[in-house]
N, C-alpha and C positions, 0 to 999 in steps of 0.2 A: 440284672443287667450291669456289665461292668463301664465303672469309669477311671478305669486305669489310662493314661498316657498312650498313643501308639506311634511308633516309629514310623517314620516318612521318609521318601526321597523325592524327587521332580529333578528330569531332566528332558531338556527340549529338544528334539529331534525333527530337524526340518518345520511342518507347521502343526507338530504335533508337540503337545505335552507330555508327557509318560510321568506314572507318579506310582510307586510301591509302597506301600502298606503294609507292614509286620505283623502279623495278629499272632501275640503270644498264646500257649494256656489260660492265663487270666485276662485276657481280652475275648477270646474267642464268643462270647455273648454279646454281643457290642449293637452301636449305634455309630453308624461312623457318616459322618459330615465331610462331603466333598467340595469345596467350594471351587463353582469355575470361573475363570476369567472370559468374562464376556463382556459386550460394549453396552452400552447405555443403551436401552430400547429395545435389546435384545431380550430372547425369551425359550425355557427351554421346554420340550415336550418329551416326554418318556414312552418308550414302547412296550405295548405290552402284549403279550401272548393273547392263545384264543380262550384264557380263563381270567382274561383282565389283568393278570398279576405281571409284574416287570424285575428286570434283573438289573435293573439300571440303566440300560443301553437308550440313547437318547438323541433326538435333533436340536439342532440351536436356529431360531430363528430369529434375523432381522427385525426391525419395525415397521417392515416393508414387507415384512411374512415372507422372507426367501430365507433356505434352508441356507444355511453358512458356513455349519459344522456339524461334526457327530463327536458324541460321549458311546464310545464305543462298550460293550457290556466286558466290564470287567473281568476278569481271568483269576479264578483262584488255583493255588500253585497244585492241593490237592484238594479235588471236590468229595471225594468221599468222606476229610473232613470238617470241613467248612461248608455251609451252604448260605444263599443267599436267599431269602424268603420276605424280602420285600423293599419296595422302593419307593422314594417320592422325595416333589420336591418343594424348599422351605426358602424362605425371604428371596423367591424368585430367582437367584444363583447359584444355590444351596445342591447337588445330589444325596440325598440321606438313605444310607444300607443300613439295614436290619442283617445281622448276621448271624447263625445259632451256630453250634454246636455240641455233641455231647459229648466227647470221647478224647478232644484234642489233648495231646499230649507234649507236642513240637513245636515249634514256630513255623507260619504257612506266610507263604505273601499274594497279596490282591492286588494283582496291576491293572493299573486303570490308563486311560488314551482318549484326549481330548484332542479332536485332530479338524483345525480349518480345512473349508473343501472347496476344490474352484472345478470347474470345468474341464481343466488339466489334468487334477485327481484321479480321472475317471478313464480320459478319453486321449489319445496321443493327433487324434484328429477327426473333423467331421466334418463333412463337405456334402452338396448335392453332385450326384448324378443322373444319368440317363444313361440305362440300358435297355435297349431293346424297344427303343422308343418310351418307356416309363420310368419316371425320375422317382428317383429313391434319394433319401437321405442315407449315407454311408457313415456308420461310425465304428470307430477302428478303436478298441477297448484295452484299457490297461488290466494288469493280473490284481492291482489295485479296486478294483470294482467286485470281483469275486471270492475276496478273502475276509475271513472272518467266521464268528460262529452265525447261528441261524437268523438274531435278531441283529447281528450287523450287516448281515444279505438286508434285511427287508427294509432297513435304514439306508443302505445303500441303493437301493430300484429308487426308492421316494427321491430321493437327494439329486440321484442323478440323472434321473427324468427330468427336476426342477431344471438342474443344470442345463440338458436340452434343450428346454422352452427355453428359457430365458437366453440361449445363445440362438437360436435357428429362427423361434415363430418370429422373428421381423420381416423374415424373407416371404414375398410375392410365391414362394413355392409350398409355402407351408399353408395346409388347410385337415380340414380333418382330423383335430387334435384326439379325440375321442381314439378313433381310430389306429392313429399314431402309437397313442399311448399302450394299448390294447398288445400292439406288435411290440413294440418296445417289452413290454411285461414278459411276455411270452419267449423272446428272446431271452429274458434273464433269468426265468424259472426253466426252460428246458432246455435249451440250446448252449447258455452260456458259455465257457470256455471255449467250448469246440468248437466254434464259428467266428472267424473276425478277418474281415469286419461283417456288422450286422447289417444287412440295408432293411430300412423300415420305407414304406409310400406310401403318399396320402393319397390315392387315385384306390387303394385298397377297401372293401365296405366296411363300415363300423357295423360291426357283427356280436359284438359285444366278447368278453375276455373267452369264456370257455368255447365258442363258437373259432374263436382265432386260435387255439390252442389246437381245436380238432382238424383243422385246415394246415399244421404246421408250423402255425404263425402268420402266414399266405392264404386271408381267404378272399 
């Protein structure tokens, strides 16, 4: 395992950080130490695939457990050869990569994206309505919500659900969270792009996730 030096850069781009990473020949074995800036209280959670293992990609949460930000999973320049075979994290601030390779010959770079996340992030607007006599919650989706590799989609559904609650369940129309969330989901796994805006309604049954998928999202 190398402890050679690794070249850096960080630059901030709206409320994202972006940071590159050089990984020579003789680094390409490495253990690389990400530290993020986070607030006092704050804490971060790693996601991981359906074999437990993580690529890095991560939420930031509050001391109030609201989702705040994403450590979006890293981007290596060629994965054929770099890979990233594991992750976690150290003195609570820390993201630490495990990176192998066997063959490198070139210098590759690993960008990384620590990016704050509001409400706005997601959503260009959300309102209730009423069609047809039933009120639906209307939310009008940015191309921000849909971009990314696999495990920044599913950091994204979580995040921006939170988002939701915490902006709408105050209102006297909100009930049915269960339910909600279920359409909501279902919106983002099959529909995505192609529909905006989404309208989700609580007067819909909680039927549970695959039951709402079968229905359209509408059951």
């Amino acid at each position: 395992m190398s402890d050679a030096p690794l070249e850096s850069s960080t630059v901030k781009k709206g409320n994202s950080l972006e940071k590159k990473i050089t990984i020579n020949p003789s680094t390409s074995n490495s253990i690389i130490d990400i530290p993020l800036e986070i607030n006092k209280g704050d804490y971060i959670v790693l996601s991981t695939n359906a074999d437990g293992k993580s690529d890095g990609a991560a939420t930031i949460y509050n001391k109030n457990n609201e989702s705040v930000g994403l450590f979006l999973s890293p981007q290596i320049e060629n994965k054929n050869d770099v890979e990233i075979t594991d992750a976690k994290i150290i003195n609570g601030d820390t993201i630490q990569l495990r990176i192998e390779s066997e063959d490198l010959t070139s210098s590759v770079t690993l960008a990384t994206t620590l990016a704050a996340t509001s409400y706005s992030s997601y959503f260009s607007s959300g309102k209730w309505i009423t069609r047809s006599g039933v009120v639906s919650l209307s939310l009008t989706h940015k191309s921000y919500l849909h971009s990314g590799s696999t495990n920044d989609r599913i950091l994204k559904l979580a995040d921006s659900w939170n988002k939701v609650v915490k902006k709408h369940s105050d209102d006297k129309k909100w009930k049915n969270k269960a339910g909600l969330e279920d359409q909501y989901a279902c919106h983002y796994n099959t529909i995505s792009a192609a529909k905006n805006p989404w309208n989700i309604e609580p007067s819909r049954p909680n039927v549970g996730y695959a039951k709402t998928v079968l229905k359209a999202c509408n059951p």
